[in-house]
C-alpha positions in Angstrom: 133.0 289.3 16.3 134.2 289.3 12.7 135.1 292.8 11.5 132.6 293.4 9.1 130.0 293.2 11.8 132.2 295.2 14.2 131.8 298.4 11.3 128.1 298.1 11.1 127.9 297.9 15.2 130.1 300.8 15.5 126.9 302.7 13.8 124.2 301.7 16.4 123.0 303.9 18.9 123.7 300.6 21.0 127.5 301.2 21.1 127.5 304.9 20.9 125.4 304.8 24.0 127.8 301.7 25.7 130.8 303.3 24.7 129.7 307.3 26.0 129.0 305.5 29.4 132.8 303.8 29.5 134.6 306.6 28.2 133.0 308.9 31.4 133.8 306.4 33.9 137.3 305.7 32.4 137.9 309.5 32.4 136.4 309.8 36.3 139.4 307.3 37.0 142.2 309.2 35.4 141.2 312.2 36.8 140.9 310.7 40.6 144.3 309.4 39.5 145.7 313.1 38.6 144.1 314.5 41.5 145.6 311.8 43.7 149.3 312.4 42.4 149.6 308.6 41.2 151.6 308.9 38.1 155.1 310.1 38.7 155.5 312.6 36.5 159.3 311.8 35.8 160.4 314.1 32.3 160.6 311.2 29.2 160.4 311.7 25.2 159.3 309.5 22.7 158.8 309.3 18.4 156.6 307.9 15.9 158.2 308.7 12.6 156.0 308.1 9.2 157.2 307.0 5.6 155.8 305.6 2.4 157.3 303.0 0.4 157.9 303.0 -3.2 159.4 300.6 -6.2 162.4 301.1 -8.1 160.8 303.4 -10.3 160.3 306.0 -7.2 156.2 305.3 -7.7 153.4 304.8 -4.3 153.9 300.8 -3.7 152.3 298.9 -1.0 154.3 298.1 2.2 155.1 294.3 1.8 152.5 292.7 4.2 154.9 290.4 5.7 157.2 293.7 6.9 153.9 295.0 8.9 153.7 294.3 12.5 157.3 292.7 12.6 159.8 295.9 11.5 156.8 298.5 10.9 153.3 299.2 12.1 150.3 300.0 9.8 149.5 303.4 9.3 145.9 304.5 7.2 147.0 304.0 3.8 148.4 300.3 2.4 151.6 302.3 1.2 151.9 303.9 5.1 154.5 302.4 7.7 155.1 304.1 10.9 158.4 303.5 13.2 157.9 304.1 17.1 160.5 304.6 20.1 160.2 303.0 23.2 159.9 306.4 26.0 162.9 307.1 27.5 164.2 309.4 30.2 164.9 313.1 29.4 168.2 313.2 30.0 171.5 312.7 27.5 171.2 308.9 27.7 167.3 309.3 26.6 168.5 311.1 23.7 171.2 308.7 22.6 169.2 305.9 23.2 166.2 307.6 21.0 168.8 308.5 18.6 170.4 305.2 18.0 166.9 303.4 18.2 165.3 305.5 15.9 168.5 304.8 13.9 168.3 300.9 13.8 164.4 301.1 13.1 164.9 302.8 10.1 167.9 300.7 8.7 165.5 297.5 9.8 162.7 299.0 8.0 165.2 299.7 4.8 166.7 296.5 4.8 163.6 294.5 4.7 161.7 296.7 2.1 165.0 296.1 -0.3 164.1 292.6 0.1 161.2 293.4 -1.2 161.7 295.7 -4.6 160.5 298.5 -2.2 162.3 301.5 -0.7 161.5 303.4 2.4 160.8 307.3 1.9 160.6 309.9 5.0 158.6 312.9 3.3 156.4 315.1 4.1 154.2 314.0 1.3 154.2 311.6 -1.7 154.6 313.6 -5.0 154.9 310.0 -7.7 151.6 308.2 -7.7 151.0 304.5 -8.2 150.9 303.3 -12.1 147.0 303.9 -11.7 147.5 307.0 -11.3 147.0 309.1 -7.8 143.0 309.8 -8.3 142.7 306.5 -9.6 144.3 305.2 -6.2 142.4 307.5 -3.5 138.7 307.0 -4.5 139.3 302.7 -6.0 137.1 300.9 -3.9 136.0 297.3 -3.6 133.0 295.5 -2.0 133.6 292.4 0.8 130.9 290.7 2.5 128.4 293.5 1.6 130.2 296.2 2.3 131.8 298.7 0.2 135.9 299.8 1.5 138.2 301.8 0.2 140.3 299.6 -1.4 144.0 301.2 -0.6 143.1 301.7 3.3 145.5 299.3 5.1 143.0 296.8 5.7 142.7 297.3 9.5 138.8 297.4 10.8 139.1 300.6 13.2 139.9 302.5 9.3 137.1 301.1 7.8 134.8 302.4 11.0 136.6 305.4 10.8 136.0 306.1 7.7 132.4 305.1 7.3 131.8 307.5 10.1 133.7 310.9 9.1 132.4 310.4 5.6 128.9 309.5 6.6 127.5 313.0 5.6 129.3 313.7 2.7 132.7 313.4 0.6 136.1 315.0 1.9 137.0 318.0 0.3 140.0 318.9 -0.7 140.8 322.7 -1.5 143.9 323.8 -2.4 145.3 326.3 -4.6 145.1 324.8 -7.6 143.1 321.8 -6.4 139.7 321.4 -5.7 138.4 317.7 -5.5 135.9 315.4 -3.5 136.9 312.2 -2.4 134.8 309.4 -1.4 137.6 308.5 1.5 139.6 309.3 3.9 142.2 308.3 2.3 143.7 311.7 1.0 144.9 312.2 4.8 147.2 309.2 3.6 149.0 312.1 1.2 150.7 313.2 4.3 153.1 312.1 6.3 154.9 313.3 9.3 157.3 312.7 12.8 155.5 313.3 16.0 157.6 314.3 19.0 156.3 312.8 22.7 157.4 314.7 25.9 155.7 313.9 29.3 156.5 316.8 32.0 155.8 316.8 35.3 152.1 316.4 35.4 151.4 319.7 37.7 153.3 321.6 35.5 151.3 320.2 31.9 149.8 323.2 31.4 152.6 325.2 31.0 154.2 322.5 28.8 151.3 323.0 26.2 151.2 326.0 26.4 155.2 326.6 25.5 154.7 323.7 22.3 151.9 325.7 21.2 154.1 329.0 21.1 156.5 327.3 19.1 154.4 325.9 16.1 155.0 328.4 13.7 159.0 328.6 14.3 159.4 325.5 14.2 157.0 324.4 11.2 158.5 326.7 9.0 161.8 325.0 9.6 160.7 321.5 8.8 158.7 322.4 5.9 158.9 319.5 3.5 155.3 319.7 1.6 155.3 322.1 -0.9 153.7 319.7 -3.7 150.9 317.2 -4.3 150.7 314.3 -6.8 150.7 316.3 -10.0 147.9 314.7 -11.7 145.7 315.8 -8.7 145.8 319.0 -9.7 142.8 320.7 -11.2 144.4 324.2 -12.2 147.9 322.8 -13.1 149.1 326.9 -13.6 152.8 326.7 -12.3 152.6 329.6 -10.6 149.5 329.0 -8.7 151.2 325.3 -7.5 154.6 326.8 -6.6 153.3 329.3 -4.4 150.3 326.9 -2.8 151.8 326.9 0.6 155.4 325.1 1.8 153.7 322.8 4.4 150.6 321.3 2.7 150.3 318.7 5.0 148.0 321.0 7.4 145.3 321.5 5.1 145.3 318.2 3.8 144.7 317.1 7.0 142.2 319.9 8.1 140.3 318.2 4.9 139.0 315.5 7.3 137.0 318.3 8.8 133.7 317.4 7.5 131.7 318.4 9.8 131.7 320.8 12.5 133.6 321.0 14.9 136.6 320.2 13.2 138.8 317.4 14.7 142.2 319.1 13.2 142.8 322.1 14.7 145.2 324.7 16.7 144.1 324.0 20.3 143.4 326.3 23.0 145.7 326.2 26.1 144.9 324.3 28.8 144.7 325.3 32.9 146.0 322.3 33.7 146.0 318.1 32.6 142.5 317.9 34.0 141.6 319.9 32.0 143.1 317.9 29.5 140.6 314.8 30.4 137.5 316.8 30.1 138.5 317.8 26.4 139.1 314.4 25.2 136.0 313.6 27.3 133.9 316.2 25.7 135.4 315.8 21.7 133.1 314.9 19.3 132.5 311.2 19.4 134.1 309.7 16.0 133.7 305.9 15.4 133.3 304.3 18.6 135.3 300.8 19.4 134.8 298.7 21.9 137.5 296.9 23.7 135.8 293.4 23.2 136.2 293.9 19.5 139.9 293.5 19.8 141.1 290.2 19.4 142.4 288.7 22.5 146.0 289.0 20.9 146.0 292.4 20.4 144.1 293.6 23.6 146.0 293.8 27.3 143.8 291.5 29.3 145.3 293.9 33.2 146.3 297.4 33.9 145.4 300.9 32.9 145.0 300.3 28.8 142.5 297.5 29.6 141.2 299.7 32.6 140.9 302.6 30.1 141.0 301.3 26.7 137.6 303.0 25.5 138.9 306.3 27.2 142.4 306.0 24.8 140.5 305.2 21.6 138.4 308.1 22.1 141.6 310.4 22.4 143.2 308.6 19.4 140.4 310.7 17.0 141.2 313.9 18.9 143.3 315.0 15.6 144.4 318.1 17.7 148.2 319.4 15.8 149.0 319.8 19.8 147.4 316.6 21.7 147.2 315.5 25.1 147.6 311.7 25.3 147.1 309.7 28.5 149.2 306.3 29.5 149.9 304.5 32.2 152.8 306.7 33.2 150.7 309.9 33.3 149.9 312.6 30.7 152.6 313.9 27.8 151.9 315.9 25.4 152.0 315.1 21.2 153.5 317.6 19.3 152.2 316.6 15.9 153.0 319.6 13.4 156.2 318.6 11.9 156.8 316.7 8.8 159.1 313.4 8.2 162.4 314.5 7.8 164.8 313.1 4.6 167.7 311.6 7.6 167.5 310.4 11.0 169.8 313.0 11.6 167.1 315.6 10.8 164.5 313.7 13.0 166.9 313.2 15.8 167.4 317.1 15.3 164.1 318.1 15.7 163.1 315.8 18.5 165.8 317.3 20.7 164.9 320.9 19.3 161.5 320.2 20.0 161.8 318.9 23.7 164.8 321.4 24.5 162.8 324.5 23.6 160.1 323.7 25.0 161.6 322.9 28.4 164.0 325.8 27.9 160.9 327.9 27.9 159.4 326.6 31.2 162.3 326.3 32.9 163.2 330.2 32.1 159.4 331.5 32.5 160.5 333.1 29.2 158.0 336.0 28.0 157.2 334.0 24.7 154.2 331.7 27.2 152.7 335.1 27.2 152.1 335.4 23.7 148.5 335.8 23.0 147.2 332.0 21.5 145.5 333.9 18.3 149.1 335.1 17.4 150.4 331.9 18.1 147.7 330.0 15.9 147.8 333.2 13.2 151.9 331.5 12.9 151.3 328.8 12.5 149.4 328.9 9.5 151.8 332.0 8.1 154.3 329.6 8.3 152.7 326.8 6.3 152.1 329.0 4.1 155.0 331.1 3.8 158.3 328.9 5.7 160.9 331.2 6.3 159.9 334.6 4.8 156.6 334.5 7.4 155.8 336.8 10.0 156.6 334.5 12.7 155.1 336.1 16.2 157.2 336.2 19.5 158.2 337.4 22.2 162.0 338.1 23.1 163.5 338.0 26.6 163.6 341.0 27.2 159.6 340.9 26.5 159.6 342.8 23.4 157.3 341.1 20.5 159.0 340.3 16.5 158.2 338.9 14.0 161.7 339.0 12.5 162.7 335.7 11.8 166.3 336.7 12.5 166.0 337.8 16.2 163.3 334.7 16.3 165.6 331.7 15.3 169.3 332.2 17.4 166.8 332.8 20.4 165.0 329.5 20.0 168.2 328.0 19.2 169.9 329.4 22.9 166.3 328.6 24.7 166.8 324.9 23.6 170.3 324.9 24.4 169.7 326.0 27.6 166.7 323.3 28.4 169.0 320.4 27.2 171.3 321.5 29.4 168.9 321.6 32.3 168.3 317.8 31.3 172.2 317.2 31.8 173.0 317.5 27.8 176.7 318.5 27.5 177.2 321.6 25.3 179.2 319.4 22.7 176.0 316.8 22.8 173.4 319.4 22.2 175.7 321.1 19.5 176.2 317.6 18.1 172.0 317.2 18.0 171.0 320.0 16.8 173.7 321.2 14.3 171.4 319.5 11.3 167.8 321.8 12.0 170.6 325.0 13.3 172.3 324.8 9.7 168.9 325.0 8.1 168.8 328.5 9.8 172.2 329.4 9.0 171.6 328.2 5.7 168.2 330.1 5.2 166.4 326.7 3.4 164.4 324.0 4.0 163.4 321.0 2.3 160.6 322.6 0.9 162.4 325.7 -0.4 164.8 322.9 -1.7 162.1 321.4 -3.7 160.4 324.4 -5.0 163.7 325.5 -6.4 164.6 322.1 -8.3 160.8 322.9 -10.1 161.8 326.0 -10.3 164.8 325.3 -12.5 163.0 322.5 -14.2 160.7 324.6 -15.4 162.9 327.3 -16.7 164.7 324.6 -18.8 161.5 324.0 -20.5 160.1 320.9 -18.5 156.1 320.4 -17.9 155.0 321.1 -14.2 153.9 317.3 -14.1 157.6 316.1 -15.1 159.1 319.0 -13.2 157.7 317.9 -9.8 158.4 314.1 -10.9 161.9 314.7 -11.4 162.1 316.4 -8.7 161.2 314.2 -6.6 163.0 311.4 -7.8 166.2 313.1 -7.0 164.8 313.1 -2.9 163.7 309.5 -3.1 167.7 309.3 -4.1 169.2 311.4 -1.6 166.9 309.9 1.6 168.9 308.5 4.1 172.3 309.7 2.8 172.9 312.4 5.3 171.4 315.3 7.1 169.1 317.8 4.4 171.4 320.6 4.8 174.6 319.1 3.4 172.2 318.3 0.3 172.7 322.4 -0.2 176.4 322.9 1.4 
């Protein structure tokens, strides 16, 4: 079936109908599987890492198509490329081998965009829009076999279905301070870009797993803030003071934008009892452009195992936008911790992956206090520390089971918890030092990228410069610095 067809049957009541039947019976097998203790549950970490590219003049630019699917996969937007690690133990091997993967993927990526007139950028969002112009860009659109497409979606047909369906009752809105548009697309999510960090516990301890990643949102969002801007010429109220104190980590509500209708596919999630539990969310998530594995072409589609077994099952979890996710494979359940921005140097990823998985094991492990938190603290965190990095009232519970918000008893205790999880893993004290010294100097330091940015406007501003040519310049000077060393020697 040719994909303009495969949009207009991923409408029909037909498929909805043939695809709610598969997903139930695919989810009645994982679970049997769960219950039956058939995936191993053996601890192993993973990484998807986002970027944009951009031309010589630091403006939006396509990926190259040839660079897609060879160094880079597709991602929504034509100017998206995403980078993935194979899984790996949990162990100090696991993290030098993610580290030094991660490493060579990037430089691949890098070398064949130069090739190209194009540079790779690791961001948490893309500030210098195409020479249309940014609005210009998110809501062009062309027509192809009678259909009308957003024409700067990477031309993939599970986008075009997806985006016929969320905007099927109505535009996405995006309101921000300062910004108030509709958009015919969904597209804008493209603004955004971000690292995801995979670990997969023991699948009879999941629960607690989740519930430990949620508790650490806010902490650890703050300290990889790296959105403080949009594109300046999507601003509606373009008063400096109302953009500079938007929020340090706009990537949440750009993404919450895709929340059209009710109930909202981005959100904080609840905890789970156990990975079970897990199924019967994905199971019971509001259905969002059903695909059917026949669809695929042959190429692209396993013809054995548990993705064919399953593969209706795993495209329904793929729009369960959840910033915490469970994600089934055929090695069990692991858990997506999606809240963190791209990072300017694989050292900062590296950093945060092993912050990430070390705290959150570290937790566990210790049966620390902080699990107890109540979830509507945890979720009120979260978005205090998109909004406010740093300087938020980050809630937590100490050790000794007392509750802060002080980020200065907060920050050398996540620091020790993940210390003390690595080392549980069989991380030397040297090796975790040597991981995380990049994200613990942001503490030391008291900055982030984001507070990095907003001072460079800042400054720009007070020398007389225009908010549009501020934030351009700005910007321009990260798109320079990328890939040259950790963030914080940027401020050393």
């Amino acid at each position: 079936m040719e994909w303009p067809e495969t949009i207009r049957e991923s409408r029909t009541a037909a498929t909805r109908a043939t695809f709610r039947e598969r997903v139930e019976r695919q989810a009645a097998s994982i679970r049997e599987q769960v219950a039956d203790g058939a995936f191993d549950g053996g601890f192993r970490l993973g990484l998807e890492l986002e970027g944009y590219a951009v031309d010589g003049a630091g403006r939006l630019a396509p990926v190259p198509p040839t660079v897609v699917g060879d160094v880079c996969e597709p991602e929504l937007g034509r100017h998206n490329a995403e980078l993935n690690t194979p899984a790996a133990a949990f162990d100090a091997a696991g993290l030098t081998e993610q580290a030094t993967v991660v490493a060579d993927r990037v430089a691949a990526v890098r070398e064949s965009f130069a090739s190209h007139d194009r540079h790779l950028v690791t961001d948490g969002m893309w500030t210098i829009g195409p020479p249309e112009g940014t609005l210009s860009y998110l809501t062009a659109t062309e027509t192809e076999r009678g259909l009308e497409l957003p024409a700067n979606v990477a031309p993939e047909p599970r986008y075009y279905a997806l985006d016929a369906d969320i905007t099927a009752e109505g535009p996405v809105e995006l309101g921000l301070p300062g910004c108030r548009r509709s958009l015919p697309s969904i597209l804008v999510e493209s603004l955004a870009t971000s690292m995801q960090v995979h670990l997969q516990p023991p699948a009879d301890a999941f629960a607690s797993y989740f519930a430990a990643a949620l508790r650490t949102a806010g902490p650890l969002v703050a300290l990889a803030a790296n959105a403080p801007f949009l594109p300046p010429d999507l601003y509606t109220d373009a008063d400096p003071e109302t953009v500079l104190n938007a929020g340090v980590e706009l990537r949440l509500p750009v993404f919450e934008s895709m929340n059209v209708r009710e109930p909202g596919k981005v959100r904080f999630p609840r905890d789970l009892g156990d990975a079970e539990e897990a199924i019967d969310r994905i199971l019971d998530d509001r259905l969002c452009s059903p695909y059917l594995r026949e669809w695929v072409e042959d190429g692209e589609a396993e013809r054995s195992g548990f993705v064919a077994e399953h593969w209706e099952f795993l495209h329904k979890q793929s729009t369960c936008w959840r910033w915490v996710r469970p994600v089934f494979g055929p090695a069990g359940p692991r858990i997506e911790y999606r809240l963190l921005s791209a990072q300017p140097d694989v050292a900062d990823v590296v950093g945060f992956q092993a912050l990430v998985v070390g705290l959150t094991h570290g937790l566990v492990e210790a049966d620390h206090p902080a699990l107890d938190l109540p979830w509507a603290a945890a979720r009120d965190s979260l978005y205090a520390a998109a909004r406010d990095g740093l300087a938020a009232d980050l809630a937590w519970v100490t050790g000794d089971g007392d509750r802060t918000d002080d980020p200065a008893v907060v920050y050398p205790e996540l620091f020790t918890l993940a210390r003390e999880g690595l080392h549980d893993r069989g991380v030397s004290a040297d090796h975790a030092d040597r991981l995380l010294a990049p994200v613990e100097r942001r503490w030391e330091a008291r900055t982030t990228p984001a507070s990095w940015k907003r001072d460079r406007v800042r400054d720009r501003l007070a020398n007389g410069e225009e908010l549009d040519t501020a934030i351009t310049g700005m910007q321009r000077v990260y798109i320079d610095r990328v890939g040259n060393g950790p963030f914080v020697d940027w401020v050393a």
